[in-house]
N, C-alpha and C positions, 0 to 999 in steps of 0.2 A: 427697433429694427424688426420685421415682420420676420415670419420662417422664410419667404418667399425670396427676401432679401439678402438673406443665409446661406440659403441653397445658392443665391447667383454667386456669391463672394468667395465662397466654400470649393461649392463641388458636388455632385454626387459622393465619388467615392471618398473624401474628407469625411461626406458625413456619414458615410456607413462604416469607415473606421473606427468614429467616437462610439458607433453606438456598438458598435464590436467591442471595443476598451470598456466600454460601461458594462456591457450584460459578465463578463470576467472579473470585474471587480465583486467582491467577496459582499455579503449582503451587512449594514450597520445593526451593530447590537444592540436587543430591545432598550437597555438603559441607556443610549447616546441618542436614540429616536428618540426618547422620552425629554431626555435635557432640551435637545435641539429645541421639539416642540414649545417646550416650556417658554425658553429663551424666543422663540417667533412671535409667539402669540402675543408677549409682549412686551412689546420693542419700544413703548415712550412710556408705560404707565408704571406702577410699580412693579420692582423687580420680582420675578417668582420665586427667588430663595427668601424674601422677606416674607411673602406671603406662607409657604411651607414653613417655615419657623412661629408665625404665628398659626397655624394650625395643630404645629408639635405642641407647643406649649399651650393650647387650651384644650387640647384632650386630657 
């Protein structure tokens, strides 16, 4: 679905609500950015916690 598409389904003010409710939500702390990231980047290959535990253990 384009933005284009969004805006017709929506509304204007729908969507200058959300982004009203969005700018009030509180900002994510650095360590939850960080998992997240971790967890995105990658999403079919090996898990990132496998990888960090072998990096613990070969320090």
């Amino acid at each position: 679905m384009t933005r284009e598409e969004r805006r017709q389904i929506l509304g204007d003010s729908v969507i200058e609500e959300i982004h009203a409710r969005v700018a009030e939500a509180p900002a994510a702390p650095a360590e939850l950015i960080d998992i997240l990231r971790r967890v995105l980047t990658h999403p079919a290959g090996r898990p990132a916690v496998a990888e960090a535990i072998e990096q613990q253990t070969a320090a």
